[in-house]
C-alpha positions in Angstrom: 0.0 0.0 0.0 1.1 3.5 -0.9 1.3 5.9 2.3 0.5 9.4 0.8 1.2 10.9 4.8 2.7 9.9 7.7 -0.8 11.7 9.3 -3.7 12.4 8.9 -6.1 15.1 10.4 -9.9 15.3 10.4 -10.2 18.6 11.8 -13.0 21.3 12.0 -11.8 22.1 15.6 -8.7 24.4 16.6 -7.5 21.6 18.3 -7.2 19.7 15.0 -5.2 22.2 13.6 -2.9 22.9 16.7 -2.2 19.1 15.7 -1.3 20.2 12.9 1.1 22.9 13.8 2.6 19.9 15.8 3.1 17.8 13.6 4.8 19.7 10.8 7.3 20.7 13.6 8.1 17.2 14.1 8.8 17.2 10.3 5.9 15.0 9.2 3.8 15.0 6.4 0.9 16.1 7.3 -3.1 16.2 5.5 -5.5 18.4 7.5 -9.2 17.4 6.5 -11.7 20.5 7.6 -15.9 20.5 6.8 -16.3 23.7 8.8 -14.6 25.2 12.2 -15.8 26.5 15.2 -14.7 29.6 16.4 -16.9 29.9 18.9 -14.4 29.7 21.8 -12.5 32.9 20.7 -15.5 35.0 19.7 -17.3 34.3 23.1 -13.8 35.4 25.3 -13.4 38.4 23.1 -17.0 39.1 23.0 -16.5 38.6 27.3 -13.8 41.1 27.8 -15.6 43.5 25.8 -18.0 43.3 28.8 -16.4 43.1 31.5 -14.4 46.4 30.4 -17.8 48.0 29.7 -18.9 46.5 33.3 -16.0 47.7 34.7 -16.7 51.7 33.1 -20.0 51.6 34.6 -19.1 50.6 37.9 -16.5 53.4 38.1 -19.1 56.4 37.0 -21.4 54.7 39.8 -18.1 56.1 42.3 -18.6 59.1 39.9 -15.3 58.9 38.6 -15.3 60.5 34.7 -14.6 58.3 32.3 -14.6 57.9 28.7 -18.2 57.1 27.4 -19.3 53.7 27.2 -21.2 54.5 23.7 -20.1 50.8 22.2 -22.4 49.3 20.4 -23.2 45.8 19.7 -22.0 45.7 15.8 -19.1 47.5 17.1 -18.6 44.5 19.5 -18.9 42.0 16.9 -16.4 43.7 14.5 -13.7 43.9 16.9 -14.3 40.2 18.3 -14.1 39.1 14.4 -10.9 40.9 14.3 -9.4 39.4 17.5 -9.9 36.1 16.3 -8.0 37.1 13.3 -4.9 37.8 15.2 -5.6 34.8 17.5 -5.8 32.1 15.2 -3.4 33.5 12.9 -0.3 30.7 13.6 -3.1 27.8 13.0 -5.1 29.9 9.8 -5.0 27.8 6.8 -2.9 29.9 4.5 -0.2 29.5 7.0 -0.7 25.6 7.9 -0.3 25.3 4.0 3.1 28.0 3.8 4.6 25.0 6.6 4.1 22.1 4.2 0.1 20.6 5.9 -2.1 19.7 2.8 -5.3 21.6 3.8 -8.3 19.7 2.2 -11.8 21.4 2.6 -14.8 18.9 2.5 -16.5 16.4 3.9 -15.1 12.9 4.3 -15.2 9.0 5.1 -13.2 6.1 6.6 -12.9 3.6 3.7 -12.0 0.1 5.1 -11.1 -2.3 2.1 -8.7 -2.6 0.8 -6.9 -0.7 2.9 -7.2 1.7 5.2 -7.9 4.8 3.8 -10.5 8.7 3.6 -12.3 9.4 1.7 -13.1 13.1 1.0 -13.9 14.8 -2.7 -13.4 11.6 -4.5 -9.4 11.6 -3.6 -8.2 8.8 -1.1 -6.0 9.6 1.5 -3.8 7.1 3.1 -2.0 7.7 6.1 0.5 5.7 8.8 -2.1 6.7 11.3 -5.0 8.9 11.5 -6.2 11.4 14.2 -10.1 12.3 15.2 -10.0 15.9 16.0 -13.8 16.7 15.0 -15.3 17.8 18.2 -18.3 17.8 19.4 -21.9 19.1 18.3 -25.0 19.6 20.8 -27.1 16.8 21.9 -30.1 18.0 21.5 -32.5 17.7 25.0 -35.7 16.3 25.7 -37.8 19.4 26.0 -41.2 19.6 24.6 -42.0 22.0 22.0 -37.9 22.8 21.5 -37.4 22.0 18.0 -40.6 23.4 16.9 -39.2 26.7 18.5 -36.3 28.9 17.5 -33.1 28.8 20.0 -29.6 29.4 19.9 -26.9 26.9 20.7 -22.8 27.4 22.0 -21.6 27.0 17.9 -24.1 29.8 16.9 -25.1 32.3 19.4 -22.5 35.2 18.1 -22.6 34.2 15.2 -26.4 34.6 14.5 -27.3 38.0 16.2 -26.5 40.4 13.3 -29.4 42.4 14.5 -28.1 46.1 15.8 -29.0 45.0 19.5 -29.0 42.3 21.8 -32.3 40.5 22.6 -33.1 41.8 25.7 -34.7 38.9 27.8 -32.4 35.0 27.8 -32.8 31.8 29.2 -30.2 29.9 29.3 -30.7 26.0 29.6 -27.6 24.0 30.8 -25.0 23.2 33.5 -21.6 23.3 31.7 -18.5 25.6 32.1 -19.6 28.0 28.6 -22.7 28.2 29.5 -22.1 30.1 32.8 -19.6 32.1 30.6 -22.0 33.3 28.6 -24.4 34.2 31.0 -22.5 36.6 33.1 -21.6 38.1 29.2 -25.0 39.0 28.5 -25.6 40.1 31.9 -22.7 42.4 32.0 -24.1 43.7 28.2 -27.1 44.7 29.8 -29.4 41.7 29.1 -31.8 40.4 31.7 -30.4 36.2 31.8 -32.0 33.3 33.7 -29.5 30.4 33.8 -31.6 27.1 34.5 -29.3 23.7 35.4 -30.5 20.3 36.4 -28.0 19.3 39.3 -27.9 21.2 42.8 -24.6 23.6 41.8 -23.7 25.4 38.5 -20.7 23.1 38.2 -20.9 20.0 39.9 -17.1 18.8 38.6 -15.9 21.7 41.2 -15.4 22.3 44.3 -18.9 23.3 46.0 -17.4 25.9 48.1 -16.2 27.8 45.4 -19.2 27.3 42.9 -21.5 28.6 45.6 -19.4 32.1 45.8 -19.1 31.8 42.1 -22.8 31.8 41.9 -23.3 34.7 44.3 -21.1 36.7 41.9 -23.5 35.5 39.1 -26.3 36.9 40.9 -25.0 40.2 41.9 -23.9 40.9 38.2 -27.8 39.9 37.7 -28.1 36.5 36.5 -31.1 34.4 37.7 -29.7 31.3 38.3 -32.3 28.5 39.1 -30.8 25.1 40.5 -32.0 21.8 40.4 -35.1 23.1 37.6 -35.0 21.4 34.5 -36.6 23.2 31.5 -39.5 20.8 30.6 -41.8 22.3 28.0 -41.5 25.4 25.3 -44.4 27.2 23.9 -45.1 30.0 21.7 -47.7 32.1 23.0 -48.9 35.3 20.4 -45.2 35.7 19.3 -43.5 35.5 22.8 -41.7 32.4 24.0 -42.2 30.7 27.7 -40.2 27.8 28.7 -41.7 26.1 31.4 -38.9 25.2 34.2 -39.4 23.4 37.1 -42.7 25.2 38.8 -41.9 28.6 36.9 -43.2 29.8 33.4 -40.5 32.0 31.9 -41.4 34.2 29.3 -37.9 35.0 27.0 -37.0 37.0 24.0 -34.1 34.1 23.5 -33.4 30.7 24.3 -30.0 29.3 24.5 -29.7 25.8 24.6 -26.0 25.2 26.4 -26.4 21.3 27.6 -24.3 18.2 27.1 -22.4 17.4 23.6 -21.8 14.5 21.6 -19.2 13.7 20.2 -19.2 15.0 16.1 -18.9 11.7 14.3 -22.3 10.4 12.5 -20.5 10.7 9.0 -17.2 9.1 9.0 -18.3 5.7 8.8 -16.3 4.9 11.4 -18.3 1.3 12.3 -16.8 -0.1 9.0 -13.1 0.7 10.4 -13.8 -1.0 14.0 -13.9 2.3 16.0 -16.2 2.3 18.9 -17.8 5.1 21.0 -20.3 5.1 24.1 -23.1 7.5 24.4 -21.3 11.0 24.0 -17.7 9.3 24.5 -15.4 7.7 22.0 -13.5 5.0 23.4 -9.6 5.5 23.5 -6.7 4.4 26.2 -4.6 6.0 28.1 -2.5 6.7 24.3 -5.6 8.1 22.6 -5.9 5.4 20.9 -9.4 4.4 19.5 -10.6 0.9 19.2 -8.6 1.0 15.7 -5.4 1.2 17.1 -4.4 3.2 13.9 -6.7 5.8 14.7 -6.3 8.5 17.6 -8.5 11.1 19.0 -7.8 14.0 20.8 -10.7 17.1 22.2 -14.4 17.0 23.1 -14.8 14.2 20.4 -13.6 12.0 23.7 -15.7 13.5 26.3 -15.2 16.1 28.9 -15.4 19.7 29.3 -14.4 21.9 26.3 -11.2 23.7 27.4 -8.9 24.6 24.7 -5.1 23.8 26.8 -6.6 20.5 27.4 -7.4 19.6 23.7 -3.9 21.2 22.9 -2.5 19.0 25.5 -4.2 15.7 24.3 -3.5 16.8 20.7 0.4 17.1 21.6 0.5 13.4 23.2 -1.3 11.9 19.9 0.9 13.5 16.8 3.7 11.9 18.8 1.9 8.4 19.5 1.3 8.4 15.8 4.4 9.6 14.5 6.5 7.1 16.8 6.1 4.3 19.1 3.3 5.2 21.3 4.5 5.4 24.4 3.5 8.6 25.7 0.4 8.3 28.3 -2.3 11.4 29.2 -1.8 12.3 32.8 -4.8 14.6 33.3 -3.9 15.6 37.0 -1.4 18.5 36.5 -3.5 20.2 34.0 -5.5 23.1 34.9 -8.8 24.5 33.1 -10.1 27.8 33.7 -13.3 29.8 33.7 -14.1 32.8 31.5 -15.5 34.6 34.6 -15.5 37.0 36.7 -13.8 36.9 39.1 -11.9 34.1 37.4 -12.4 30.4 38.3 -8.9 28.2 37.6 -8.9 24.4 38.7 -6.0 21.9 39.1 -5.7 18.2 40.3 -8.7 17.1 43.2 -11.2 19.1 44.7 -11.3 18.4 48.5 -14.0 15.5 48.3 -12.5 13.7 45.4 -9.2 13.6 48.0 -10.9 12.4 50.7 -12.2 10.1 48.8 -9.1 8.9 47.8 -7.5 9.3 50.6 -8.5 8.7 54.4 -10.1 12.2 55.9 -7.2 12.5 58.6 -4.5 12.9 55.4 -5.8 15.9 53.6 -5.3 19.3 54.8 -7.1 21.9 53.4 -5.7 25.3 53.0 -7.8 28.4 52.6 -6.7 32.3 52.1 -9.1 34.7 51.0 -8.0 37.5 48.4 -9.5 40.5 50.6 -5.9 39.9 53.1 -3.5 40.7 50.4 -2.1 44.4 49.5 -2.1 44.1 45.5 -6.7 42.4 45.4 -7.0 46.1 47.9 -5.0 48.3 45.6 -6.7 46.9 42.7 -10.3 46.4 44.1 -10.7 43.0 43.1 -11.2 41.6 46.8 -13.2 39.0 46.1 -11.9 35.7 45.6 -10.5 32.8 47.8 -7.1 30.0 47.1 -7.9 26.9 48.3 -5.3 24.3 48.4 -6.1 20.3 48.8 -2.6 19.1 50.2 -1.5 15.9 52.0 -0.2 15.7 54.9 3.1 14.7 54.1 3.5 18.1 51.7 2.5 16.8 48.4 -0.2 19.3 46.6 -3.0 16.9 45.2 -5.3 20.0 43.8 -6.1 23.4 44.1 -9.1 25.7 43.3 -8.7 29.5 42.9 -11.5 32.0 42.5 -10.5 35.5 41.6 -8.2 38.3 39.5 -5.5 36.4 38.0 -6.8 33.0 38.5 -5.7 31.3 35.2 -2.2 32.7 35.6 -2.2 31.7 39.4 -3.1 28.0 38.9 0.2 27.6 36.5 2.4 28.0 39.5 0.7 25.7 41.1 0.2 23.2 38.4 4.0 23.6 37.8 4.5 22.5 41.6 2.2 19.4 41.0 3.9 18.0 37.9 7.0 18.7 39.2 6.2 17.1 42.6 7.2 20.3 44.5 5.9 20.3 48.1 3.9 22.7 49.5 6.3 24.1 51.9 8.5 25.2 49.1 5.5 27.4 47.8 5.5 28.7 51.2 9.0 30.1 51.2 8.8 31.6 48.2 8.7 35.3 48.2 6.8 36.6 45.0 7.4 40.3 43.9 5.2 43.1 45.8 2.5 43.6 45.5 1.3 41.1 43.5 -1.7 38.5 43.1 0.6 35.4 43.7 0.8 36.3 47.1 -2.3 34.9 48.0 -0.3 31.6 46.9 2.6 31.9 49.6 0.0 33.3 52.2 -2.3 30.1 51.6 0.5 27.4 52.1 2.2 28.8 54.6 -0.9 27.1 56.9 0.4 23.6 55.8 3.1 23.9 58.3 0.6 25.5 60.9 -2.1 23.3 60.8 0.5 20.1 60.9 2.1 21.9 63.8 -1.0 21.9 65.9 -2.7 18.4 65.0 -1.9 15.1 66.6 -0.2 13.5 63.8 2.9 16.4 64.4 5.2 13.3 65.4 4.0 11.0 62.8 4.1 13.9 59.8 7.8 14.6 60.9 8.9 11.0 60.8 7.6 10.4 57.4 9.2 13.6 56.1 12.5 12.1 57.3 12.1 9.2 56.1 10.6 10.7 52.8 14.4 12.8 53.1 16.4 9.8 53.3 15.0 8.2 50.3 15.3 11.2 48.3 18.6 11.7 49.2 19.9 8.2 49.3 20.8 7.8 52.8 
């Protein structure tokens, strides 16, 4: 058989052509396959700082303090988003994949199983060494009576669609997942009355419940309705006005957004005929990416889990290689942190408390707390709310952290750095970050490792295994 690549991409996402950017640095040949591509992640966090800096002008005249006008207008908003996502996806644009040497196909395609191995797209066959699902994801649509007969909005298509000159006024937003509570505080903060409606009992129920709850409050204060543990059960069309009946509430809306679980994108490639197997809205792959074809990887949402672009990136790094060489690299998801387009920020590493002390017995986690109002730079900069939260072991090792507040996302690298490097805690604590800065709240929060070890009743026990754990490392 004739290889024409050493890999090939089915793409559509920005994952899928981050891939590809990978690859062509490992000096591969390299076929990117594309029906269409989402953008919807970049428009939605330009879109969202537009807001917040328009949230942010408003709050300041309320102190009357002059500032500049905040006459932007929607359109306006669009126009600069588009251009930001210009400049953003520049590196992984098409012309510029092609300039590096990736043979960019447009058009639908298919897995072709005999004789060989092989995709099909605009009557051409590729053949590749290996192939790499990086497709993503597309809404599964919910059980709600009267939805599809009724017009609503999904993640892939909300900026997109409102060309009108102004917002809808009234939302409802149906849906529990990390972009949907994004969006919500976006609309909010561009002046939109917003309902946000989830199923479970928090607005995230993969975090940490202490900080969802003061993530929530936030919510609330900015002026979303959020309603927990009501399920949207029924749409109607009343005399041109939508209601949404959820839970014991009729909600009348200008707009529904439909923000709920997704599936992974894969109805057309055929990919029965080629022995690749998914379950519900995951595609099966190991520890390697590897699907049920063992010649075929997959990397993004098209394998389950929340959308966040660093962790696509990060499972599309660990598949080029896998299919370029020997696969021996393995995912290791617990020094990887995701983030929140909120405000304040929400960043995430490793285990929340419960998932610890579920793995672990009660009396070896230590949890560390320090609240953002205690440090100089959150009161010079106004941003006081926010609290660190650190899931440690006693014997120093940091299994997780949670961080709510300014800075978040660039606070949770230190601390996913100390994780994958297996840095103890107490080394965080010694640290002395420059003044005054955010990452104080980082030193300040495990300083109390040492303190709450000093005062429990495993003191004597905690110092003879760091001894011991001294010994080994040193090779006494």
């Amino acid at each position: 058989m004739t290889i024409d690549y050493d890999l090939v991409i089915i793409g559509g996402t920005l994952a899928g052509r981050y891939a590809a950017l990978v690859a062509t640095q490992l000096k591969a040949t390299v076929a990117l396959v594309e029906s269409q591509v989402n953008y919807g992640f970049s428009q939605h966090q330009s879109i969202s700082e537009v807001a917040k800096i328009l949230h942010h002008l408003n709050d300041v005249r309320g102190l009357g303090i002059n500032t500049t006008p905040a006459s932007v207008t929607w359109p306006q908003t669009q126009l600069y988003s588009h251009r930001l996502i210009e400049h953003i996806q520049a590196q992984t644009s098409p012309p510029n994949l092609a300039a590096l040497g990736v043979d960019v196909i447009l058009g639908t395609c298919q897995f072709q199983p005999l004789p060989h191995l092989a995709l099909a797209v605009n009557q051409r066959l590729l053949r590749g060494r290996n192939y790499l699902l990086a497709t993503g994801s597309v809404l599964s649509h919910p059980e709600i009576e009267g939805l599809q007969t009724s017009s609503y909005l999904t993640l892939s298509n909300i900026w997109q669609t409102l060309n009108q000159p102004d917002l809808p006024q009234n939302w409802l937003i149906i849906g529990g997942i990390p972009q949907s509570i994004e969006v919500a505080q976006t609309l909010a903060r561009l002046g939109c009355s917003v309902t946000l409606a989830v199923k479970s009992p928090s607005i995230l129920p993969s975090a940490d419940p202490e900080i969802t709850q003061l993530l929530q409050a936030q919510l609330e204060v900015d002026g979303v309705r959020v309603l927990n543990q009501q399920p949207a059960t029924q749409v109607k069309v009343i005399e041109g006005k939508k209601w949404v009946q959820v839970g014991n509430k009729a909600i009348e809306t200008d707009q529904i957004l439909v923000a709920t679980a997704q599936q992974p994108n894969l109805e057309y490639l055929n990919l029965g005929a080629v022995g690749v197997k998914w379950r519900q809205r995951r595609l099966l792959v190991n520890n390697k990416l590897q699907t049920t074809n063992p010649r075929i990887y997959a990397c993004g949402d098209v394998i389950g889990g929340y959308d966040f672009p660093n962790v696509a990136n990060y499972e599309a790094t660990i598949a080029v290689k896998n299919a370029l060489f020997f696969p021996t690299f393995k995912v290791n998801y617990r020094s990887i942190p995701w983030a929140l387009n909120s405000h304040p920020r929400l960043a995430v590493v490793g285990l929340t408390e419960a998932q610890a002390k579920r793995q672990f017995t009660p009396d070896k986690v230590l949890v560390l707390r320090q609240y953002y109002k205690s440090i100089p730079a959150a009161q010079l900069q106004d941003e006081t709310t926010g609290i660190c939260k650190l899931i440690v072991h006693r014997n120093g090792e940091i299994l997780g952290a949670s961080i709510l507040g300014e800075e978040a996302s660039e606070l949770i690298n230190i601390i996913a750095l100390a994780m994958c490097q297996k840095i103890p805690v107490k080394h965080l604590a010694s640290l002395s970050f420059a003044y005054p800065s955010f990452s104080q709240i980082i030193e300040d929060t495990a300083r109390q490792w040492g303190e709450q070890r000093l005062h429990s009743n495993h003191a004597l026990q905690d110092f003879l295994e760091s001894f011991f754990h001294f010994r080994r490392d040193w090779n006494w």
